[in-house]
PDB file of the backbone (N, CA, C, O) and the ligand in Angstrom, with CONECT records:
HET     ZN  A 101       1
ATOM      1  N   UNK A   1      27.928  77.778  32.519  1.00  0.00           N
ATOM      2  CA  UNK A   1      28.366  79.014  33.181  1.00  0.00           C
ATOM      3  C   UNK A   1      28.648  78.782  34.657  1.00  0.00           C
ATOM      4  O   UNK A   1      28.189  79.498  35.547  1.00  0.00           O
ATOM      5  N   UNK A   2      29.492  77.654  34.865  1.00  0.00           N
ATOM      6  CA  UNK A   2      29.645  77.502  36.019  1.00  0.00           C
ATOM      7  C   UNK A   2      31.138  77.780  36.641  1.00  0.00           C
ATOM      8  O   UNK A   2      31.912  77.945  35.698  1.00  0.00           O
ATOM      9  N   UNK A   3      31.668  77.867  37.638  1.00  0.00           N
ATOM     10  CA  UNK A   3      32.948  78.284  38.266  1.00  0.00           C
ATOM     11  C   UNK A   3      33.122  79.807  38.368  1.00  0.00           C
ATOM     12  O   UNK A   3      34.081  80.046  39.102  1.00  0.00           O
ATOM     13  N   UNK A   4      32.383  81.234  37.768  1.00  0.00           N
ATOM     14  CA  UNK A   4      32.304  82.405  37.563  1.00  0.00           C
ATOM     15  C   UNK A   4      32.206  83.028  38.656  1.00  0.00           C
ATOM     16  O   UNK A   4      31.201  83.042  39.366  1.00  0.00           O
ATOM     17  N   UNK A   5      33.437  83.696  38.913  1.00  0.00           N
ATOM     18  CA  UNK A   5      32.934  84.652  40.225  1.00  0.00           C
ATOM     19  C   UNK A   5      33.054  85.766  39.874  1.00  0.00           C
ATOM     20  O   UNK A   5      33.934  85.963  39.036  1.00  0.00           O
ATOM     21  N   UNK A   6      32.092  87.168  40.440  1.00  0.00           N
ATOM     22  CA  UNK A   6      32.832  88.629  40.066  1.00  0.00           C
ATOM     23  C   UNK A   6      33.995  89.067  40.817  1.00  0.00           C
ATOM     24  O   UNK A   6      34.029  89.046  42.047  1.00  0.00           O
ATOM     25  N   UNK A   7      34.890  89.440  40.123  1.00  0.00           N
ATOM     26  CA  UNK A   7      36.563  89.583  40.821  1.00  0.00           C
ATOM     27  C   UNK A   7      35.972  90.924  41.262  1.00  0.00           C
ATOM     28  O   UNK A   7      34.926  91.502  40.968  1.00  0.00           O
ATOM     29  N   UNK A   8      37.101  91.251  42.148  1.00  0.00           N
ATOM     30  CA  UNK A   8      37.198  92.227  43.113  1.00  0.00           C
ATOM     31  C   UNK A   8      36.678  93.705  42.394  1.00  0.00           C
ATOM     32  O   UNK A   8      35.752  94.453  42.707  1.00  0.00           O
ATOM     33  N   UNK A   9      37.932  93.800  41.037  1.00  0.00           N
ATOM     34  CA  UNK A   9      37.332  95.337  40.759  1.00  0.00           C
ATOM     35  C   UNK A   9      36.059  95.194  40.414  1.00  0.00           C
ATOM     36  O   UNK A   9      35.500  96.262  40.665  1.00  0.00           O
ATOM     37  N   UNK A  10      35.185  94.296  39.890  1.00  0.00           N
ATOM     38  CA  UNK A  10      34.043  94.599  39.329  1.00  0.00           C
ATOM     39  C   UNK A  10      33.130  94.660  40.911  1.00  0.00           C
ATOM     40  O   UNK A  10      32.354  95.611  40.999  1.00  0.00           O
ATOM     41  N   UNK A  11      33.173  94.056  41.676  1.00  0.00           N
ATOM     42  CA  UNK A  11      32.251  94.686  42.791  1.00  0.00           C
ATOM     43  C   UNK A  11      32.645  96.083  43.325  1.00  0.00           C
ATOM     44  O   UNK A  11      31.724  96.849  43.609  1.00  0.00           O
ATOM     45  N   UNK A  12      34.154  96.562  43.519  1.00  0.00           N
ATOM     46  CA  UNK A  12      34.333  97.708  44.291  1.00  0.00           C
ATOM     47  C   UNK A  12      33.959  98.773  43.212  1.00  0.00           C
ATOM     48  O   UNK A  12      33.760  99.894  43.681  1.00  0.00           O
ATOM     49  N   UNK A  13      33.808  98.632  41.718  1.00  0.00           N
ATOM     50  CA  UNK A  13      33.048  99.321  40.943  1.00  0.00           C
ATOM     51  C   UNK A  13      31.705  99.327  40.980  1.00  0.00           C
ATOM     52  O   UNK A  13      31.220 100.350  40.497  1.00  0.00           O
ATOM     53  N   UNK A  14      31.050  98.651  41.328  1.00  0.00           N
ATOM     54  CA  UNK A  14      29.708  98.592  41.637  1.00  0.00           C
ATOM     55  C   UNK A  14      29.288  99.308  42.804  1.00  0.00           C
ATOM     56  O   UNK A  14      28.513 100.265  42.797  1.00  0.00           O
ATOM     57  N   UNK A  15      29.873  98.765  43.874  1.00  0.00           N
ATOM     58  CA  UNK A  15      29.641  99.627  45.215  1.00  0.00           C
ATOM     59  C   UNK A  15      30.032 101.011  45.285  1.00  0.00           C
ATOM     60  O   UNK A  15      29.834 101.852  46.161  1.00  0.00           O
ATOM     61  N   UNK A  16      30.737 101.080  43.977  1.00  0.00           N
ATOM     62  CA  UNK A  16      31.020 102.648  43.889  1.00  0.00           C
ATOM     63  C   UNK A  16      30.343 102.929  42.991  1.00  0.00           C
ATOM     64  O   UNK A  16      31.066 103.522  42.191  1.00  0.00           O
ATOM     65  N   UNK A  17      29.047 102.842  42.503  1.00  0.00           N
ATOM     66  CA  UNK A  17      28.189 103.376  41.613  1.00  0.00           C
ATOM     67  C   UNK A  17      28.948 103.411  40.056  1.00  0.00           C
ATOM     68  O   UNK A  17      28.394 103.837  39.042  1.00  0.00           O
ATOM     69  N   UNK A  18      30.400 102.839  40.124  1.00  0.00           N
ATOM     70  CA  UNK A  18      30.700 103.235  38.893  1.00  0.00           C
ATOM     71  C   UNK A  18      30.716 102.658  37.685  1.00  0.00           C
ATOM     72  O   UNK A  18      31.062 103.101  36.589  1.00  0.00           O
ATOM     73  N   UNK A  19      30.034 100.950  38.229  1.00  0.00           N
ATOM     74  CA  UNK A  19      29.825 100.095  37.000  1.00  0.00           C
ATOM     75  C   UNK A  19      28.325 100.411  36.039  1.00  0.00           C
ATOM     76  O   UNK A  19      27.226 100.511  36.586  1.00  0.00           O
ATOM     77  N   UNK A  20      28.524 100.537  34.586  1.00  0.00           N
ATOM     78  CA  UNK A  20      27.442 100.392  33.323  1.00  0.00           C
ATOM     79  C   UNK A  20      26.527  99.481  33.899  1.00  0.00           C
ATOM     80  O   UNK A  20      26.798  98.318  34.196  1.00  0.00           O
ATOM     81  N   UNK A  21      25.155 100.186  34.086  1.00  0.00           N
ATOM     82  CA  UNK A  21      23.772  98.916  34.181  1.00  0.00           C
ATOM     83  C   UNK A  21      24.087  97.874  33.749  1.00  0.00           C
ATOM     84  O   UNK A  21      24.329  97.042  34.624  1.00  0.00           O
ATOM     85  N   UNK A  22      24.266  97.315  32.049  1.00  0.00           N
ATOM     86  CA  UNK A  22      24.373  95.829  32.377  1.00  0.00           C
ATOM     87  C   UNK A  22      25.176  95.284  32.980  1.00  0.00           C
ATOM     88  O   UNK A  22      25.006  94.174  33.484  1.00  0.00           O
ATOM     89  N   UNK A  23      26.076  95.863  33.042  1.00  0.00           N
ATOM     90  CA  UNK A  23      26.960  94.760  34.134  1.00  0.00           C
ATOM     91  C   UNK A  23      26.957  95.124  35.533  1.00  0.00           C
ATOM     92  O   UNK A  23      27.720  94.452  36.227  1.00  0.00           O
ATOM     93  N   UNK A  24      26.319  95.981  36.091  1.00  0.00           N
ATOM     94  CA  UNK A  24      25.450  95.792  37.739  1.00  0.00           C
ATOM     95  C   UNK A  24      24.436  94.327  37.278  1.00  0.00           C
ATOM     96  O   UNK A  24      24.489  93.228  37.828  1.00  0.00           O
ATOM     97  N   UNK A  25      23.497  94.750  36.055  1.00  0.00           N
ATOM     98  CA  UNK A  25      22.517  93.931  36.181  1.00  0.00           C
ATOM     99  C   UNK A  25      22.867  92.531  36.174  1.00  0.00           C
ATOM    100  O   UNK A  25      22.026  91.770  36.654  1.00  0.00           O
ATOM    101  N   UNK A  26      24.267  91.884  35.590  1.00  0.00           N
ATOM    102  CA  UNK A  26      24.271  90.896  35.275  1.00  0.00           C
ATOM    103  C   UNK A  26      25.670  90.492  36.815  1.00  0.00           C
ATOM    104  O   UNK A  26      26.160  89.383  37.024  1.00  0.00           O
ATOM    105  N   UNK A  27      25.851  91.275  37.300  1.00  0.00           N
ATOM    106  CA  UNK A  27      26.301  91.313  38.929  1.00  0.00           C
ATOM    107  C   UNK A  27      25.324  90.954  39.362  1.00  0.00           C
ATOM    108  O   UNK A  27      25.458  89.778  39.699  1.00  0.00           O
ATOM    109  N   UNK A  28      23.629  91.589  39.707  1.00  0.00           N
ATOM    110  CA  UNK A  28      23.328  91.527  40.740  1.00  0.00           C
ATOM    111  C   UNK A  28      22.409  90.051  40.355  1.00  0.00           C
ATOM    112  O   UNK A  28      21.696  89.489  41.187  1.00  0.00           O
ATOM    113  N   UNK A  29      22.553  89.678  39.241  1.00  0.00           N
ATOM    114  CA  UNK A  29      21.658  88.402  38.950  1.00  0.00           C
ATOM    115  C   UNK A  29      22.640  87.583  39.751  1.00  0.00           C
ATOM    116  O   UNK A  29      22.211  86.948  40.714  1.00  0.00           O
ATOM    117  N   UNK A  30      24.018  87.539  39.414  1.00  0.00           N
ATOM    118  CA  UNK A  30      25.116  86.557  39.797  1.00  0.00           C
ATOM    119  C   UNK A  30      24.766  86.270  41.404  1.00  0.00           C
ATOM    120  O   UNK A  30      24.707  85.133  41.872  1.00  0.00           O
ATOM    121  N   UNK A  31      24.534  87.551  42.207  1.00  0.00           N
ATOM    122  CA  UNK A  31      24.451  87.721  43.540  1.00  0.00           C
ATOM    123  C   UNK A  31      23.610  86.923  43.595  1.00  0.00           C
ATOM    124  O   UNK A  31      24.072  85.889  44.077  1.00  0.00           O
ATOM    125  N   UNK A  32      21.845  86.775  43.179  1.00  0.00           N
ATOM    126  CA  UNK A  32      21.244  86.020  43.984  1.00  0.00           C
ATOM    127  C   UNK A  32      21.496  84.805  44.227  1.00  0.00           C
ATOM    128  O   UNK A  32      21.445  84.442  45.402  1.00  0.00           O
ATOM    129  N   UNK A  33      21.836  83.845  43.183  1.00  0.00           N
ATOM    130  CA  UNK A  33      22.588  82.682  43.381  1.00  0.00           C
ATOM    131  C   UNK A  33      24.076  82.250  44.097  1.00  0.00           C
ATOM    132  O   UNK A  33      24.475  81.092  44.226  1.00  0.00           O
ATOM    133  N   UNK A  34      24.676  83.285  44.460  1.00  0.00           N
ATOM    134  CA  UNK A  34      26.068  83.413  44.699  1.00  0.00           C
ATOM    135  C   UNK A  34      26.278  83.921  46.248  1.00  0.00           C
ATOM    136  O   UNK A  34      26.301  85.142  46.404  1.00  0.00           O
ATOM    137  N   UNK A  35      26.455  82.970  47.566  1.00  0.00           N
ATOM    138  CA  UNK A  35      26.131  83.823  48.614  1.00  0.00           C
ATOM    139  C   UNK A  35      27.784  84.268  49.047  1.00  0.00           C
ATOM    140  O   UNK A  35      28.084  84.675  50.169  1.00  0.00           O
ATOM    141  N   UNK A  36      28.460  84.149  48.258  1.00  0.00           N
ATOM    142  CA  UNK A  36      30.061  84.184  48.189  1.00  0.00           C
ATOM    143  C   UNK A  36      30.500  85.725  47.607  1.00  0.00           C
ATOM    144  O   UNK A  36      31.358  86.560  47.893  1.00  0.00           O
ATOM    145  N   UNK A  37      29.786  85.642  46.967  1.00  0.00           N
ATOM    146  CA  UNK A  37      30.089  86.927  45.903  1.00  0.00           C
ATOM    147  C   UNK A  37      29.202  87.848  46.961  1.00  0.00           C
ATOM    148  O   UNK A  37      29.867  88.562  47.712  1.00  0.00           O
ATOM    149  N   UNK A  38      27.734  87.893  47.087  1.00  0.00           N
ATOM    150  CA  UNK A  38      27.172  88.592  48.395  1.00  0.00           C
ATOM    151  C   UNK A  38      27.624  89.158  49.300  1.00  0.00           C
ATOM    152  O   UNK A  38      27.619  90.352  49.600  1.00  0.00           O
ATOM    153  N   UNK A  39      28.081  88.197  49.819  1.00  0.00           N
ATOM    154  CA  UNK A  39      28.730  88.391  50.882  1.00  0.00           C
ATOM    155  C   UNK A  39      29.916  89.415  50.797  1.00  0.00           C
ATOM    156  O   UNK A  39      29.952  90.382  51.557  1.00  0.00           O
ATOM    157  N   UNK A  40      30.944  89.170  49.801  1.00  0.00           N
ATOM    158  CA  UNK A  40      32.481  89.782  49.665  1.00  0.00           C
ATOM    159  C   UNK A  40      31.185  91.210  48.989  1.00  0.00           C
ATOM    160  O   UNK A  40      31.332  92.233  49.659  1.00  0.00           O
ATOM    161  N   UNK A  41      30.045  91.368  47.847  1.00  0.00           N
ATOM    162  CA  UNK A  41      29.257  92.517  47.460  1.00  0.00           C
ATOM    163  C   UNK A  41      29.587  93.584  49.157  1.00  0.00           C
ATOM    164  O   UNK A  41      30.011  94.706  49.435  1.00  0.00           O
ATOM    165  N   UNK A  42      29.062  92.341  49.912  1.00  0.00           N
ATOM    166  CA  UNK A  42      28.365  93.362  51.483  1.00  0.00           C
ATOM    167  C   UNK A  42      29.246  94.079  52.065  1.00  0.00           C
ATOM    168  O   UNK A  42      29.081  95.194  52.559  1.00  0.00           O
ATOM    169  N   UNK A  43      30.471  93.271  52.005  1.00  0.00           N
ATOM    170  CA  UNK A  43      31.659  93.762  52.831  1.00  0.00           C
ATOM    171  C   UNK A  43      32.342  94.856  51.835  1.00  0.00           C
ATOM    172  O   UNK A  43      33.027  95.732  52.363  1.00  0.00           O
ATOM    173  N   UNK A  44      32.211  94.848  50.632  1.00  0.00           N
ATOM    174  CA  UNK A  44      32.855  95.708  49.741  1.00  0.00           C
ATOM    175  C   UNK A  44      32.112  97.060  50.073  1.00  0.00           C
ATOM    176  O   UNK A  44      32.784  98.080  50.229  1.00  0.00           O
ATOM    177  N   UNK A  45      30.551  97.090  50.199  1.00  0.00           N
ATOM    178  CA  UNK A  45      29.707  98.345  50.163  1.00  0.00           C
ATOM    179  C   UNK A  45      29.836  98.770  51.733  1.00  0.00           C
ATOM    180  O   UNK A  45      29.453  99.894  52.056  1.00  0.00           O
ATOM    181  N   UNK A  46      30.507  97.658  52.959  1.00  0.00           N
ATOM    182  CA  UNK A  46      30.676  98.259  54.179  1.00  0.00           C
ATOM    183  C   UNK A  46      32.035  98.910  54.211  1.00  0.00           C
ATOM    184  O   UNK A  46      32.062  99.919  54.916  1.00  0.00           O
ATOM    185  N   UNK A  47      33.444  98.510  53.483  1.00  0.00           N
ATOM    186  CA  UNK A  47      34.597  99.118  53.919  1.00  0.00           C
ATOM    187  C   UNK A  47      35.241  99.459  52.700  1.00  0.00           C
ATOM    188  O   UNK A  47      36.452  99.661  52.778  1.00  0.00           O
ATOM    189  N   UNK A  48      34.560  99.594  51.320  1.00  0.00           N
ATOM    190  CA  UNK A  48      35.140 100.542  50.466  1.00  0.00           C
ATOM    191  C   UNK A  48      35.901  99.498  49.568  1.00  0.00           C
ATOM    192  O   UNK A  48      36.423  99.934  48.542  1.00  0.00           O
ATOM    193  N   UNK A  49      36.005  98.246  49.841  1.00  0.00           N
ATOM    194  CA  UNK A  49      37.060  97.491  49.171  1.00  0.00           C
ATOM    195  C   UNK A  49      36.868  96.047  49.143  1.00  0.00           C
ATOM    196  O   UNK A  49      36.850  95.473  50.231  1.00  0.00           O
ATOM    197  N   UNK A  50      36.695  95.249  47.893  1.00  0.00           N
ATOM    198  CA  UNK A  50      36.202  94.124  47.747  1.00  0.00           C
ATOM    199  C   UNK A  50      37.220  93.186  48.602  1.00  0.00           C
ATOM    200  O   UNK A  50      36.864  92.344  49.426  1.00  0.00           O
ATOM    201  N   UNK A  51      38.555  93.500  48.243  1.00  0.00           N
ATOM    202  CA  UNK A  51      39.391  92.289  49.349  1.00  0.00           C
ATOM    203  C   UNK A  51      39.429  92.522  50.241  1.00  0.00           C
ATOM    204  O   UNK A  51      39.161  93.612  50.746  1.00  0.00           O
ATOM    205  N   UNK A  52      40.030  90.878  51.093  1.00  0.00           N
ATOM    206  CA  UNK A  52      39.964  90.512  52.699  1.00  0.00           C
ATOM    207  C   UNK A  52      40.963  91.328  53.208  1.00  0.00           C
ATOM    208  O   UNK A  52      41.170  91.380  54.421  1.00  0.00           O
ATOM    209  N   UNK A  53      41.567  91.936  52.447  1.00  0.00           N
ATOM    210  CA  UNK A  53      42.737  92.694  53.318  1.00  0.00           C
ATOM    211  C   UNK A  53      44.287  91.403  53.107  1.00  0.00           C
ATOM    212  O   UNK A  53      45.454  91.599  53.446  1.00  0.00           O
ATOM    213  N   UNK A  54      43.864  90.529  52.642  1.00  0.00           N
ATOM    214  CA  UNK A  54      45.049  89.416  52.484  1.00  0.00           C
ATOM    215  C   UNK A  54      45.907  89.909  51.413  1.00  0.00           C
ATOM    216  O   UNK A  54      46.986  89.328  51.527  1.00  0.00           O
ATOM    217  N   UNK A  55      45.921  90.632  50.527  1.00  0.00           N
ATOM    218  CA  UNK A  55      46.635  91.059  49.349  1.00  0.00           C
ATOM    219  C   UNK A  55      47.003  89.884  48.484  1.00  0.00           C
ATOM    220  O   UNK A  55      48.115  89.491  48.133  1.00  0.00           O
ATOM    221  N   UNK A  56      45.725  89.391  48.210  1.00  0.00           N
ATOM    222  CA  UNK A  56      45.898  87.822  47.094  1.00  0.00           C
ATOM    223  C   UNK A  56      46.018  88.675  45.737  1.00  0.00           C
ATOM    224  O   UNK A  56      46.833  88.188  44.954  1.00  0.00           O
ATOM    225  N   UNK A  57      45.248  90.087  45.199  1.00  0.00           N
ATOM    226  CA  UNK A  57      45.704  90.669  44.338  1.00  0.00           C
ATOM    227  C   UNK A  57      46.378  91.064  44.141  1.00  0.00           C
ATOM    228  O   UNK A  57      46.354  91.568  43.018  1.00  0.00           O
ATOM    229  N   UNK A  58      47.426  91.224  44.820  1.00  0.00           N
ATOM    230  CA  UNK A  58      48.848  92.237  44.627  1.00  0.00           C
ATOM    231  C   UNK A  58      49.639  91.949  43.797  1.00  0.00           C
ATOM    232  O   UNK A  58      49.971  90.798  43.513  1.00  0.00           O
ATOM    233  N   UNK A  59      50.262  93.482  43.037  1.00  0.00           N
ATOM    234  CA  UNK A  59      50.675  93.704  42.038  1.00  0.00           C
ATOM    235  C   UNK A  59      49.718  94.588  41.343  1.00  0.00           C
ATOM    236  O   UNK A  59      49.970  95.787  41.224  1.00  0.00           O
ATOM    237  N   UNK A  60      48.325  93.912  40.746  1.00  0.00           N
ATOM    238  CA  UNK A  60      47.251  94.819  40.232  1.00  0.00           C
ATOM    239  C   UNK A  60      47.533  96.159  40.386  1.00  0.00           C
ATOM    240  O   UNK A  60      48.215  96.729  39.535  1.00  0.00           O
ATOM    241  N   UNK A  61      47.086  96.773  41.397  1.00  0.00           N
ATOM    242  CA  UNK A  61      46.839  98.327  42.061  1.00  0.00           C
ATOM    243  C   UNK A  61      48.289  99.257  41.834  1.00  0.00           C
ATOM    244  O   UNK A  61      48.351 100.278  41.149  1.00  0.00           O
ATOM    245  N   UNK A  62      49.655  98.500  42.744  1.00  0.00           N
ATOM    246  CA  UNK A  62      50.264  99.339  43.061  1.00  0.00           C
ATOM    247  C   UNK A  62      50.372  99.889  43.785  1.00  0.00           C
ATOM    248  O   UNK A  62      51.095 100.874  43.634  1.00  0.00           O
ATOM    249  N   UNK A  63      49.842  99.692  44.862  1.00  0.00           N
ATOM    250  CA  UNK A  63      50.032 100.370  46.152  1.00  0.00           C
ATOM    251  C   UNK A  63      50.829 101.526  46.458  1.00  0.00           C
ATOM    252  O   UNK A  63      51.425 101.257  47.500  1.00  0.00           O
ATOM    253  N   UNK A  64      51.126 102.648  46.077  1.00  0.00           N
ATOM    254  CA  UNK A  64      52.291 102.756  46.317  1.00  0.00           C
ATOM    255  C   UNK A  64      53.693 103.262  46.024  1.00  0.00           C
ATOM    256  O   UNK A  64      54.205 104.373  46.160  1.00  0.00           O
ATOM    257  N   UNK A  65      54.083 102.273  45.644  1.00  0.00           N
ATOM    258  CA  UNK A  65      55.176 101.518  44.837  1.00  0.00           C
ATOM    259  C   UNK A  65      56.207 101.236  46.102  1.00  0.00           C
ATOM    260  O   UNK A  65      57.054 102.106  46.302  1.00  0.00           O
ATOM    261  N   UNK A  66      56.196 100.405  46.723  1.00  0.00           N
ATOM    262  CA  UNK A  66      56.879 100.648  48.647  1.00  0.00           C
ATOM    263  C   UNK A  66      58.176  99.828  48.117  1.00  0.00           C
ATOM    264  O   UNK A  66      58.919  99.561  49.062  1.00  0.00           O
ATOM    265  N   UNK A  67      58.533  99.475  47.189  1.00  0.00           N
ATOM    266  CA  UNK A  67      59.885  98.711  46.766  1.00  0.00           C
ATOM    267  C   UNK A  67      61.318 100.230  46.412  1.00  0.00           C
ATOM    268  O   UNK A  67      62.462  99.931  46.069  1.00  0.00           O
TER     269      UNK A  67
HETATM  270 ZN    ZN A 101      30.111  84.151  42.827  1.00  0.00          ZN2+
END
């Protein structure tokens, strides 16, 4: 079980109370070992949104639609 990170929606679902217990629980196990995922957890529960603001997900969401 190695290379696993939690992608973006599953933390900004979490920090929004809106992820099912086991999978917080099996998030927040990931966290203790994971100071990567933590970290992006911390910043997600400080500004509402798991990404750096770089738009490496784009497309996903939709922003929009600015085309
Ligand atoms: Zn991780």
């Amino acid at each position: 079980m190695t290379g696993w990170h939690a992608p973006d929606d599953l933390i900004t679902r979490y920090t929004d109370g809106g992820l099912p217990e086991p999978d917080a629980w099996s998030l927040e196990k990931h966290l203790e070992g994971c100071a990567a995922c933590a970290a992006r957890t911390s910043r997600a529960a400080r500004t509402g949104t798991a990404g750096a603001g770089g738009g490496g997900v784009g497309g996903a969401v939709g922003v929009g639609g600015v085309r």
